[in-house]
MARSEPA-896923 format. One record per residue (C-alpha): residue in one letter; residue number from 1; chain; z, x, y. Coordinates in pm, 1 decimal, decimal comma. Layout:
resn / resi / chain / c3 / c1 / c2
A / NUM / A / Z / X / Y
...
//
This chain:
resn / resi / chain / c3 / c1 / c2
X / 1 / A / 4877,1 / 415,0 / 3718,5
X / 2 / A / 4623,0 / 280,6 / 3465,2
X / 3 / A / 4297,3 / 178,5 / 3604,3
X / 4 / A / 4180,7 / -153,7 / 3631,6
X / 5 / A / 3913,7 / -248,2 / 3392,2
X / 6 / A / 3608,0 / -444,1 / 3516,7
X / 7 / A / 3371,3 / -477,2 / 3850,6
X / 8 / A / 3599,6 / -411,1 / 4186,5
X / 9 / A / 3632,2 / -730,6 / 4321,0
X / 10 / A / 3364,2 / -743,8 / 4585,6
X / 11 / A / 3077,9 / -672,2 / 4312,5
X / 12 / A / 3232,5 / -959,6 / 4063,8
X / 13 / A / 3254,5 / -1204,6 / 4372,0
X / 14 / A / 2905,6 / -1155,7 / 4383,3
X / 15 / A / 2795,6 / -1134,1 / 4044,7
X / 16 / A / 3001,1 / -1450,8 / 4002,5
X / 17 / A / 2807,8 / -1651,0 / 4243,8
X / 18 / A / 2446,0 / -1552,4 / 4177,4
X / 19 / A / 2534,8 / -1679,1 / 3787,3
X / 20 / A / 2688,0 / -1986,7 / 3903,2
X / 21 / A / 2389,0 / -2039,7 / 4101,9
X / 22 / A / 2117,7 / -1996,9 / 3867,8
X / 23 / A / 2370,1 / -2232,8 / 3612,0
X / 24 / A / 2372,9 / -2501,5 / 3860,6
X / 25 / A / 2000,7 / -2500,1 / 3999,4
X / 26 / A / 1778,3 / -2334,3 / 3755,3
X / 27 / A / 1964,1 / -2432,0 / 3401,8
X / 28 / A / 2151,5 / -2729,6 / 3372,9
X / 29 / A / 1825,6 / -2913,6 / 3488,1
X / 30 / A / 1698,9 / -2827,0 / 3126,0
X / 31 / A / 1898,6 / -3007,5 / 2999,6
X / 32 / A / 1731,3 / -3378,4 / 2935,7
X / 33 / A / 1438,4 / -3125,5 / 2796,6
X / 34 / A / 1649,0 / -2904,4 / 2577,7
X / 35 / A / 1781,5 / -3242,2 / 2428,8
X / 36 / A / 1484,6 / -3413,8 / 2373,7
X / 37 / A / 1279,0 / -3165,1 / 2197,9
X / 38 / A / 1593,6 / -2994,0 / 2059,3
X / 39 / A / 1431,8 / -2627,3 / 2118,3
X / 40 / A / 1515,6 / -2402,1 / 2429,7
X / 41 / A / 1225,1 / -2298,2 / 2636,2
X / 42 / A / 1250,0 / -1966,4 / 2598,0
X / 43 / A / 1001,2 / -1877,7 / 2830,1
X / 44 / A / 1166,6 / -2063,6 / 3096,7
X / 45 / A / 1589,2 / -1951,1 / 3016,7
X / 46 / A / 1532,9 / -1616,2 / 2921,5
X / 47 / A / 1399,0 / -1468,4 / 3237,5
X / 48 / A / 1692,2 / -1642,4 / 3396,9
X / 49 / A / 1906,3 / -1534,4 / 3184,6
X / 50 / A / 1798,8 / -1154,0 / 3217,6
X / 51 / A / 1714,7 / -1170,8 / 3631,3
X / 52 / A / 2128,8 / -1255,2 / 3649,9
X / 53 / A / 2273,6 / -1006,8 / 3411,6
X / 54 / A / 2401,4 / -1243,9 / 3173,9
X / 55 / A / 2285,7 / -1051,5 / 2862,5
X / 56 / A / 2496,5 / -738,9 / 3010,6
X / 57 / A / 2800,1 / -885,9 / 3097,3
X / 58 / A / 3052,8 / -648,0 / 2861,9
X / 59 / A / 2772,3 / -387,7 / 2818,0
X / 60 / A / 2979,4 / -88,8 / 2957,2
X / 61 / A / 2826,9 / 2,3 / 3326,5
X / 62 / A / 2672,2 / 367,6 / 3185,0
X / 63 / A / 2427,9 / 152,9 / 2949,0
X / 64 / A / 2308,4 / -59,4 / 3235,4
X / 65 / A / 2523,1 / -347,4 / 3197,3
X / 66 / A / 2797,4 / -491,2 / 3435,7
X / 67 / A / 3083,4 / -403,3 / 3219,5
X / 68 / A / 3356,5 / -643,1 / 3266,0
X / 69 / A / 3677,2 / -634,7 / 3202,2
X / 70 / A / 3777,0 / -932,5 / 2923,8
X / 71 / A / 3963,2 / -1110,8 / 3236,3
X / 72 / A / 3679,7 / -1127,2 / 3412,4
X / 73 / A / 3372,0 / -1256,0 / 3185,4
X / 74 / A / 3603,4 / -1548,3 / 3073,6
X / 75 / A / 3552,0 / -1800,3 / 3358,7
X / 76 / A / 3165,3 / -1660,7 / 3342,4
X / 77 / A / 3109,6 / -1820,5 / 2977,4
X / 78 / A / 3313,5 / -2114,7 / 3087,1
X / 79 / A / 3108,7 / -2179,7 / 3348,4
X / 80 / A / 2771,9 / -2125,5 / 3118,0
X / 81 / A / 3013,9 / -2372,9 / 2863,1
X / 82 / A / 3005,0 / -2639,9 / 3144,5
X / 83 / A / 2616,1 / -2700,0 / 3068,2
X / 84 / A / 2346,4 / -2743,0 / 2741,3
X / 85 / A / 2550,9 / -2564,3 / 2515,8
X / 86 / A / 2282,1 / -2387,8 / 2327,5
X / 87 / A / 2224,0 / -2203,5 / 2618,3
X / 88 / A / 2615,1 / -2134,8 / 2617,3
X / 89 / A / 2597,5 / -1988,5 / 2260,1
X / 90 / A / 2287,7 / -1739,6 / 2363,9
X / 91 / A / 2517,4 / -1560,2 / 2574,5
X / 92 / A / 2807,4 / -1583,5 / 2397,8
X / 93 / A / 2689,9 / -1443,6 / 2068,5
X / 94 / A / 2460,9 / -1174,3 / 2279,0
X / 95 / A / 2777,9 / -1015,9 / 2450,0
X / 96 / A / 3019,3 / -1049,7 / 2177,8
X / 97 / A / 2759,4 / -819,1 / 1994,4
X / 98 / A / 2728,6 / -629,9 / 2255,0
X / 99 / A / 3109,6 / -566,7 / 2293,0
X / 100 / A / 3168,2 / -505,4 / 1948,1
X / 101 / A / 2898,2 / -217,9 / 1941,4
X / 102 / A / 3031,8 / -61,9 / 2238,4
X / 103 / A / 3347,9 / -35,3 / 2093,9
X / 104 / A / 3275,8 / 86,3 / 1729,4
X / 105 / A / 2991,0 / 189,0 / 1749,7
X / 106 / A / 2879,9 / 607,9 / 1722,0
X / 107 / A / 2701,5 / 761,3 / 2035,1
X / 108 / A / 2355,7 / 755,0 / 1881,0
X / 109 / A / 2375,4 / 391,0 / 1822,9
X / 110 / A / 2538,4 / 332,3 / 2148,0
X / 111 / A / 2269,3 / 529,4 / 2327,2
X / 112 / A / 1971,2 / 329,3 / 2129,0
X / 113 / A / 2080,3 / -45,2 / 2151,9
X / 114 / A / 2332,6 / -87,1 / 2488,7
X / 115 / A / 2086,9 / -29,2 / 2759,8
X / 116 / A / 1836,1 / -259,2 / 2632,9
X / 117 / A / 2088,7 / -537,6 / 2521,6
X / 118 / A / 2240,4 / -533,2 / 2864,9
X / 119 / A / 1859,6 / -599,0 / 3031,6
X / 120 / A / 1828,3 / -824,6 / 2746,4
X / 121 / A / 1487,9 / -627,7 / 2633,5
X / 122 / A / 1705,5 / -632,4 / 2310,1
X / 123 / A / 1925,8 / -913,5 / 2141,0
X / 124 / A / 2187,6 / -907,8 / 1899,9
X / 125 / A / 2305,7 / -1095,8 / 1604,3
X / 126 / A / 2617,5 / -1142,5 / 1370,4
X / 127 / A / 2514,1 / -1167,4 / 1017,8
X / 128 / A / 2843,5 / -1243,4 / 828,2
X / 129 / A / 2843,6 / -1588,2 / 653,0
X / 130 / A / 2653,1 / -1606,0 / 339,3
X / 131 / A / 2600,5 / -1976,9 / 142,6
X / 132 / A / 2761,0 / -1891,9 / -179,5
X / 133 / A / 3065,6 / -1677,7 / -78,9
X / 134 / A / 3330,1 / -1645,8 / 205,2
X / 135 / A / 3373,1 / -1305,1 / 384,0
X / 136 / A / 3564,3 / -1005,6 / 330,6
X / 137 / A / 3617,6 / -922,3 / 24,1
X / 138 / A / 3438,8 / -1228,6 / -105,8
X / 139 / A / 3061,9 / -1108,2 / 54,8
X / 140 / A / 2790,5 / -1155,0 / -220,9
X / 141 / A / 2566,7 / -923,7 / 7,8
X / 142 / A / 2540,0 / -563,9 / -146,2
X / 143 / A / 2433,1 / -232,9 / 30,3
X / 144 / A / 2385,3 / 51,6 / -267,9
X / 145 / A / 2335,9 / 387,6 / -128,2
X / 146 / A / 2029,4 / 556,4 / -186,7
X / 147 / A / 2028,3 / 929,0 / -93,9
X / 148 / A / 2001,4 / 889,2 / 265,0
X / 149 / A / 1962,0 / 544,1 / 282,5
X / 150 / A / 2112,7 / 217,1 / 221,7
X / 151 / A / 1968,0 / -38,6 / 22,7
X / 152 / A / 2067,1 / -413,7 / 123,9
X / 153 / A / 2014,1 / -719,7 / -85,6
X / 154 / A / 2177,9 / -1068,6 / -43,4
X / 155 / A / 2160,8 / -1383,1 / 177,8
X / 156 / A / 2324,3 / -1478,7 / 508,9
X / 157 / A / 2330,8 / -1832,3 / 664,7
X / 158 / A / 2352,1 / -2009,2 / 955,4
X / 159 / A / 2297,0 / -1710,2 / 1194,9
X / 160 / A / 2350,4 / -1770,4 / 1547,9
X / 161 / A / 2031,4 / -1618,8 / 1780,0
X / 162 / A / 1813,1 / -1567,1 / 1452,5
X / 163 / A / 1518,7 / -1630,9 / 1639,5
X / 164 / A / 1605,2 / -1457,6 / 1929,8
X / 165 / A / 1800,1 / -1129,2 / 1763,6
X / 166 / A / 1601,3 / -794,5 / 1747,7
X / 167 / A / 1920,2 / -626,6 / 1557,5
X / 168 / A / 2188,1 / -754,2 / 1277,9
X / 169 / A / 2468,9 / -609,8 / 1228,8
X / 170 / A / 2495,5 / -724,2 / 867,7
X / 171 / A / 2853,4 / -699,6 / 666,4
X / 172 / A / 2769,7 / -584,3 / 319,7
X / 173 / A / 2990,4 / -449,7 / 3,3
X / 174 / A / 2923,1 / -106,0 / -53,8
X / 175 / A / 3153,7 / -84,7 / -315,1
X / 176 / A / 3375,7 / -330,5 / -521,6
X / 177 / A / 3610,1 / -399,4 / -288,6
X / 178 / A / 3454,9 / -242,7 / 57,1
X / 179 / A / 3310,0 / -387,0 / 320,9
X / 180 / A / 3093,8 / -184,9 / 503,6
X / 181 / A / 2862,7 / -272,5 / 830,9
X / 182 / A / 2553,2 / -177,4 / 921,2
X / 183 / A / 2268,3 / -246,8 / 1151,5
X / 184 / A / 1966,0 / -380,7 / 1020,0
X / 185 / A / 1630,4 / -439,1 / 1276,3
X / 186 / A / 1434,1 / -772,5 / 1280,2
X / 187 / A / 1171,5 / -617,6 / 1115,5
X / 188 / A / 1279,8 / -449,7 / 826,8
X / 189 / A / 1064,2 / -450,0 / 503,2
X / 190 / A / 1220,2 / -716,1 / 293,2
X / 191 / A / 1429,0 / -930,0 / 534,7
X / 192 / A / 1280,4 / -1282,9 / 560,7
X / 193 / A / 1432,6 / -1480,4 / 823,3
X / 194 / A / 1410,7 / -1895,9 / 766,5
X / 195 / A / 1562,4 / -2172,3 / 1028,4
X / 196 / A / 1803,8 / -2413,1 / 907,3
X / 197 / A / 1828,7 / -2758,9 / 980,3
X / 198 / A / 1891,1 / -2882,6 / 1381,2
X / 199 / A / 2302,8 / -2872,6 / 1469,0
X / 200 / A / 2460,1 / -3193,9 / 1565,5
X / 201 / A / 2526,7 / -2995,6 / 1888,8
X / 202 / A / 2458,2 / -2724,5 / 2105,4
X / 203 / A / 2069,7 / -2779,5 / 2047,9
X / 204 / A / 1817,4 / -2583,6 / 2073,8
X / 205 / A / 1861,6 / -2225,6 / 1890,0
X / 206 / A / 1871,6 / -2128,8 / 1586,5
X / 207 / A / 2139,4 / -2060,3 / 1362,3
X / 208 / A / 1910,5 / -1917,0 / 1033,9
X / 209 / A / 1892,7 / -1827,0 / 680,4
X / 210 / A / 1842,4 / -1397,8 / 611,1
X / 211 / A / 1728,2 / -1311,1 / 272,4
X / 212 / A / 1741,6 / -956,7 / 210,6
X / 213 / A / 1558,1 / -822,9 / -92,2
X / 214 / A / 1581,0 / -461,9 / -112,9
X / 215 / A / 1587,5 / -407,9 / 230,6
X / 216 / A / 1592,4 / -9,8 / 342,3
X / 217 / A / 1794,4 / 149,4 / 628,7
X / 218 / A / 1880,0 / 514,0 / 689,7
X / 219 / A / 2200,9 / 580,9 / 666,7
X / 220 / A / 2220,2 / 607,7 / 1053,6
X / 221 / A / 2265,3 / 266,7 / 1044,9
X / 222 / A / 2583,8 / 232,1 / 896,6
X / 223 / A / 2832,8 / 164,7 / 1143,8
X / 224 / A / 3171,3 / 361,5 / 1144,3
X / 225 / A / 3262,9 / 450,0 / 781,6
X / 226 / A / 3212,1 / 299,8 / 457,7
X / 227 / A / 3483,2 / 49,7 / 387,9
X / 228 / A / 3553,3 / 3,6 / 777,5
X / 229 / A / 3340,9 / -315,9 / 798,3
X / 230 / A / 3635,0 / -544,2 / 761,2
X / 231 / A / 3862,3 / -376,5 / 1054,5
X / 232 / A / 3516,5 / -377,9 / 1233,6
X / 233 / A / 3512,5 / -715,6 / 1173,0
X / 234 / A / 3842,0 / -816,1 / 1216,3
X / 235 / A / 3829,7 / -680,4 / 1569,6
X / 236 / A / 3520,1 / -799,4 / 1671,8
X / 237 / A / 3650,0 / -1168,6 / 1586,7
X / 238 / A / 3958,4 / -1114,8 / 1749,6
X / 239 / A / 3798,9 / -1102,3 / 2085,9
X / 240 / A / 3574,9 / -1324,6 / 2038,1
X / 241 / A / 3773,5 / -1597,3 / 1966,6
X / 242 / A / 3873,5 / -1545,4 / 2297,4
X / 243 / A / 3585,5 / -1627,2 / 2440,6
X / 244 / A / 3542,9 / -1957,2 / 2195,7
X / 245 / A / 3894,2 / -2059,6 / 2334,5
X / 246 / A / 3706,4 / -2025,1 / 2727,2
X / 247 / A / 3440,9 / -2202,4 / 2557,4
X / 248 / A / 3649,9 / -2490,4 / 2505,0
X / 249 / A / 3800,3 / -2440,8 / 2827,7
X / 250 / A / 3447,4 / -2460,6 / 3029,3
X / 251 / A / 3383,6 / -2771,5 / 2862,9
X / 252 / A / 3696,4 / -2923,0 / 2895,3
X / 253 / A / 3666,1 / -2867,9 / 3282,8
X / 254 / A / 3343,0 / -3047,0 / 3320,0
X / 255 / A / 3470,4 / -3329,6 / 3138,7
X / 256 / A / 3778,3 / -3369,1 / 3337,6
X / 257 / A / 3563,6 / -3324,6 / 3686,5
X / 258 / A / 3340,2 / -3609,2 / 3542,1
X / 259 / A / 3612,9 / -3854,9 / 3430,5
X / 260 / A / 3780,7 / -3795,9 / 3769,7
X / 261 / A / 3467,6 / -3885,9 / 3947,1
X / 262 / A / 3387,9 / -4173,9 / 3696,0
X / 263 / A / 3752,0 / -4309,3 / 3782,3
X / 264 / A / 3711,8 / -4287,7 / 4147,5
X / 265 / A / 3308,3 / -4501,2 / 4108,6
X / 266 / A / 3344,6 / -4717,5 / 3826,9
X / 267 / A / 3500,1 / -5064,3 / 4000,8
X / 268 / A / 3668,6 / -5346,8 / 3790,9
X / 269 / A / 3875,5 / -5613,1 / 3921,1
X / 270 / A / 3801,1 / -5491,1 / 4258,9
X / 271 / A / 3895,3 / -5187,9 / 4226,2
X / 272 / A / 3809,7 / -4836,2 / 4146,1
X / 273 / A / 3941,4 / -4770,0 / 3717,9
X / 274 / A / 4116,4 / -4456,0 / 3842,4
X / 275 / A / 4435,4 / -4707,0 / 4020,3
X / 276 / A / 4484,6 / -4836,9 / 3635,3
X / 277 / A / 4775,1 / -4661,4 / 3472,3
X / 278 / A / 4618,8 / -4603,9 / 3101,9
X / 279 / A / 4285,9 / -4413,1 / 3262,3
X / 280 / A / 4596,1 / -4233,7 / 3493,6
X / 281 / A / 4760,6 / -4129,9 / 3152,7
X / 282 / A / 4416,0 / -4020,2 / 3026,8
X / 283 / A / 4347,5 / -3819,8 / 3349,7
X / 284 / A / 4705,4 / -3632,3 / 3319,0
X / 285 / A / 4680,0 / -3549,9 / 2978,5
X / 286 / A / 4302,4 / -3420,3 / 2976,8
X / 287 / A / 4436,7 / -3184,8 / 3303,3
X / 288 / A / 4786,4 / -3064,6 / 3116,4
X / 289 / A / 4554,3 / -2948,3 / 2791,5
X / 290 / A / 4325,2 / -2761,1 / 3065,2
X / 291 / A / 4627,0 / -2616,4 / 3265,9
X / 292 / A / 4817,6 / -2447,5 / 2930,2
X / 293 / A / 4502,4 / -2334,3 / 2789,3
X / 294 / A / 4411,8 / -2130,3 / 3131,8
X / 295 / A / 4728,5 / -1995,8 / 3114,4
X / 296 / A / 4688,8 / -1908,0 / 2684,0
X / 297 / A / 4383,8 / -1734,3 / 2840,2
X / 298 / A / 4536,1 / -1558,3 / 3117,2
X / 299 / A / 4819,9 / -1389,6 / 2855,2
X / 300 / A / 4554,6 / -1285,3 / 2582,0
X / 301 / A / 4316,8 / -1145,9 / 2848,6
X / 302 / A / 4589,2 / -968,2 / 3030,7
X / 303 / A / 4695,1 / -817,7 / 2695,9
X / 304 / A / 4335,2 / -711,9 / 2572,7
X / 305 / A / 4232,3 / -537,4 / 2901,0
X / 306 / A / 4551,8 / -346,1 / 2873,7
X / 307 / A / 4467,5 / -219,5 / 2547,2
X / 308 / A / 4646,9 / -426,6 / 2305,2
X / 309 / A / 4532,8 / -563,5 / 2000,1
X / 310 / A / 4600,3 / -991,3 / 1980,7
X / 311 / A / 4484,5 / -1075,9 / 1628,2
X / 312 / A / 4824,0 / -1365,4 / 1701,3
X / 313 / A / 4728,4 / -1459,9 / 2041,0
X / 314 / A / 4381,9 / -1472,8 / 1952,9
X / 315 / A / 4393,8 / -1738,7 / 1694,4
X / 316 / A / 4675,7 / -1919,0 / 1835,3
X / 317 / A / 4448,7 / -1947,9 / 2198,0
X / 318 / A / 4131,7 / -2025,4 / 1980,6
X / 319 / A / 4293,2 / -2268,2 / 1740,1
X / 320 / A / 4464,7 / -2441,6 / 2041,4
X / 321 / A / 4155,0 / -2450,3 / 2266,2
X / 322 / A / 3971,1 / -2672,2 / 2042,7
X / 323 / A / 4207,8 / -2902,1 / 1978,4
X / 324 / A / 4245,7 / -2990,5 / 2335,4
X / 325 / A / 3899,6 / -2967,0 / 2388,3
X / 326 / A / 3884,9 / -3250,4 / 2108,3
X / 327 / A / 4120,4 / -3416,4 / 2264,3
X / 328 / A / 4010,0 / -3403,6 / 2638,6
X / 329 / A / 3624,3 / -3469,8 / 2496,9
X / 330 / A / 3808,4 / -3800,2 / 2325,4
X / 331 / A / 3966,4 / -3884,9 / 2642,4
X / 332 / A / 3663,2 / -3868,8 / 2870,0
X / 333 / A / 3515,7 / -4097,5 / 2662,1
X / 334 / A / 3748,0 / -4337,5 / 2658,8
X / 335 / A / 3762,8 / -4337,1 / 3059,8
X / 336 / A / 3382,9 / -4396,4 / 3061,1
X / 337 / A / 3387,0 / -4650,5 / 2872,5
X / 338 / A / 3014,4 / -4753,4 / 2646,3
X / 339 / A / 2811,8 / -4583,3 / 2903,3
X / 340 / A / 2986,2 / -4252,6 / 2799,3
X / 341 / A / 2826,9 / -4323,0 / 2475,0
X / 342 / A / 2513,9 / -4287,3 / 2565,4
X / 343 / A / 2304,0 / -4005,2 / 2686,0
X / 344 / A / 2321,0 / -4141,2 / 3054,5
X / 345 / A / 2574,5 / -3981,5 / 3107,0
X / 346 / A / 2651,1 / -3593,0 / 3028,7
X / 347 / A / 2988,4 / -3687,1 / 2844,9
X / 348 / A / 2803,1 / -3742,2 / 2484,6
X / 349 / A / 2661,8 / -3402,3 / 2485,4
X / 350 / A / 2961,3 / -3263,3 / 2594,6
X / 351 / A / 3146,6 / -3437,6 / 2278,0
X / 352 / A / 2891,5 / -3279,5 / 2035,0
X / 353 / A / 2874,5 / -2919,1 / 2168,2
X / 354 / A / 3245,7 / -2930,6 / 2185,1
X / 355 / A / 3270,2 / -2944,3 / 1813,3
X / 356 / A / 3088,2 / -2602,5 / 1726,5
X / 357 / A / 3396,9 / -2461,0 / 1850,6
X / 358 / A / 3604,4 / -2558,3 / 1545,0
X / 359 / A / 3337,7 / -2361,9 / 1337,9
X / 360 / A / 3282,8 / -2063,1 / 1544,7
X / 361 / A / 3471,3 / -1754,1 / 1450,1
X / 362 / A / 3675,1 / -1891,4 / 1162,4
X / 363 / A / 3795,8 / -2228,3 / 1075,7
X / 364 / A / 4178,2 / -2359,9 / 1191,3
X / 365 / A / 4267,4 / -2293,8 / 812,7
X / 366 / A / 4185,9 / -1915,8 / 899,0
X / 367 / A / 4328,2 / -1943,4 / 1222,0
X / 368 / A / 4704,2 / -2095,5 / 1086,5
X / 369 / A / 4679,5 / -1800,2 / 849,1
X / 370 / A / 4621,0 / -1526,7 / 1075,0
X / 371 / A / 4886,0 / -1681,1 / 1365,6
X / 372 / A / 5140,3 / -1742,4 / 1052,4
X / 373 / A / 5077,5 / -1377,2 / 877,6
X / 374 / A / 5165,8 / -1227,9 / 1198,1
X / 375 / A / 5459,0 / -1424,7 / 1264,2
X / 376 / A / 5586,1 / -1345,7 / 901,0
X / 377 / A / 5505,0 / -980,1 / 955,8
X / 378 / A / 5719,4 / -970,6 / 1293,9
X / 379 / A / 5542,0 / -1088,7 / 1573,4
X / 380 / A / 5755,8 / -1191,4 / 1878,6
X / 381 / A / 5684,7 / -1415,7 / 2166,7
X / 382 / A / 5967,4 / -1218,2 / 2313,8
X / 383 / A / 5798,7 / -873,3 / 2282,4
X / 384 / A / 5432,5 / -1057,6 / 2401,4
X / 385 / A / 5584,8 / -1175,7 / 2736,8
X / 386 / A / 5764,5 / -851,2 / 2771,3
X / 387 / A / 5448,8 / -634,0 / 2690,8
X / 388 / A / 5242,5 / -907,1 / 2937,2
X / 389 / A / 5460,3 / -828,1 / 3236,4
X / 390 / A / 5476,9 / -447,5 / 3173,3
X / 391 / A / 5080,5 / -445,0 / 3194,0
//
C-alpha cells in the first residue's frame, strides 16, 4: 500500500488551528490598514507569517518545512483567501515556488534554498511574464552561455513578491526555440528591480518590473537541462492553478458566510431579507458554485497526491473556480444591497481581490486551450473517475 502523503492527521489538526488562529486574531485586523495605505506592514505580517509555518507549507519535512500533501494545504490558502488578499498572494506565490523547486530542482539547489524558504529567512519569486512578449516560445528574455556561466538579458513584469523575493527563478531562451530556467539572486550585478503601479486588488505587495542587463550566473543555476524550462514550467502551473482554484474557493466561502449573516440582520418590511425568495435564490446559487468547486478540488487533489499529472483537471478546476467566484462575489453584492458597495462592509474588497484570480496562472483563453487540447488528444472523464477511485 502506497503511503499517504502529508502531516499524519494529529500534526495537521494542529498546524491547522494555530494558522487559523493567527488569520483570525493577528491578520485580518490589518486589514482597514493594509487598505488604506495600500502597502503591507511587513514588519508586522512577516513574523506572523514565519512564527506559523506558512512560508513552509509544501517545503518537504527534511528541509524544515511541514511538507503537505496537495490535499492538505488547499483549505490552508483558502482560509488565508478568506482575508486582505495581498497577504493571500504572499503565501501563495512563496509555496508554489517552493513546490516547484522541490520537485525539479537538483540536490545542490535543493540543499541551498528549501530550508531557508520553509523558515521564510528566504523568499521566492516567479519571473515569467515579460511586457512585450507572451511565454514559451514567445520569451524576449535571453540567457547566452558563457563558459561556465550564463549571461541573462531581458525584462520581466508584473512580478508577484518582487519586493519581498531573495531568488527568481527566471524563464529565459537559451536557444531559438528553448526555454530554459534558471535561478537568479536579488542581488545580482545588473538586475534592477522597479514597482509597478498599485493593483485594483489584493493591495499591498508588489507585483514589479526586472530589467536584466547582462546579468551573470554560474551555470549552477540553471535548473534541470537546457530546453526543460517549458515542462518545468508547465508543471509548476499545473499545480498551481490548483491552488488559484482554492483561492477562489476561500473567497467564495467568506462571501457566502457574510451574505447569510447579512440575510438573517438586514430587516425590511418587518422582516429579516433572508425570508424573500430572490435573496433565497441568491443564497442557493452562491452555495451550489461553492459545493461543485470543493468537490473539482477534492478530484484534482486526490489525483496529484497520487502521482498523476492534471494539466485537464487543472485548468478546467482553475477556469471554473473563478467564474463562480465572479459569480458568488456578484451575488453577495446584490444581497447587501449599497452598503456592500462600500468599504463598510468586507464584501467590496472581497469583489476586487477576487478578480486577480482570472489573471493568475494563465488567462481562461489559455485555460479553454489546455482543457480542449487534452480532450482532443484523448482525455476521458471516464478514465479520471476510474483512476480517482483506484487512488
Amino acid at each position: 500500500m502506497a503511503e499517504t502523503p502529508g502531516l499524519p492527521a494529529g500534526e495537521y489538526r494542529k498546524l491547522r488551528e494555530t494558522i487559523s488562529s493567527a488569520i483570525w486574531d493577528e491578520l485580518d485586523p490589518l486589514e482597514e490598514r493594509i487598505e488604506n495605505e495600500e502597502r503591507i506592514p511587513y514588519d508586522v505580517v512577516l513574523p506572523v507569517l514565519r512564527r506559523i509555518g506558512a512560508f513552509g507549507l509544501l517545503v518537504p519535512r527534511e528541509y524544515g518545512g511541514s511538507g503537505l500533501s496537495i490535499a492538505q494545504y488547499l483549505p490552508i490558502i483558502a482560509e488565508f483567501a478568506k482575508i486582505q488578499g495581498g497577504i493571500r498572494v504572499i503565501v501563495h506565490v512563496h509555496n508554489s515556488f517552493a513546490h516547484a523547486l522541490s520537485e525539479i530542482g537538483d540536490a545542490a539547489q535543493k540543499e541551498a534554498l528549501l530550508p531557508g524558504a520553509a523558515t521564510g529567512q528566504r523568499s521566492l519569486a516567479f519571473a515569467l511574464t515579460e511586457p512585450e512578449h507572451g511565454t514559451g516560445a514567445d520569451l524576449g528574455t535571453t540567457a547566452r552561455r558563457e563558459a561556465g556561466s550564463y549571461v541573462i538579458d531581458g525584462g520581466k513584469w508584473l512580478i508577484t513578491n518582487s519586493d519581498l523575493a531573495s531568488h527568481f527563478l527566471v524563464f529565459a531562451k537559451t536557444a531559438p526555440a528553448s526555454v530554459s530556467a534558471l535561478l537568479v539572486e536579488r542581488d545580482a550585478p545588473g538586475l534592477t528591480i522597479e514597482p509597478l503601479p498599485e493593483t485594483m486588488g489584493c493591495k499591498g505587495g508588489e507585483h514589479g518590473h526586472l530589467t536584466f542587463a547582462g546579468v551573470r550566473v554560474p551555470a549552477s543555476a540553471l535548473v534541470g537541462s537546457e530546453g526543460q524550462g517549458q515542462d518545468h514550467l508547465e508543471r509548476a502551473l499545473e499545480i498551481s492553478r490548483v491552488f488559484i482554484a482554492a483561492s477562489s474557493l476561500g473567497t467564495a466561502e467568506r462571501c457566502l458566510e457574510l451574505s447569510l449573516r447579512h440575510a438573517r440582520e438586514r430587516v425590511t418590511f418587518g422582516k429579516p431579507i433572508g425570508h424573500r425568495q430572490a435573496v433565497q435564490r441568491y443564497l442557493a446559487e452562491m452555495a451550489i458554485d461553492i459545493g461543485a468547486l470543493r468537490g473539482m478540488l477534492a478530484d484534482a487533489a486526490a489525483k496529484w497526491d497520487a502521482g498523476s499529472r492534471i494539466p485537464v483537471e487543472s485548468s478546467m478546476v482553475k477556469q471554473f473556480g473563478l467564474e463562480a467566484v465572479g459569480r458568488v462575489t456578484d451575488r453577495a453584492l446584490l444581497v447587501h444591497g449599497g452598503i456592500g458597495y462600500t468599504r463598510r462592509h468586507p464584501i467590496e474588497r472581497l469583489y476586487r481581490d477576487a478578480r486577480l484570480n482570472w489573471l493568475e496562472e494563465g488567462t481562461p483563453t489559455i485555460q479553454y486551450m489546455v482543457a480542449a487540447r487534452g480532450l482532443l488528444d484523448g482525455f476521458s472523464f471516464d478514465d479520471a473517475f476510474d483512476r480517482a477511485g483506484s487512488a
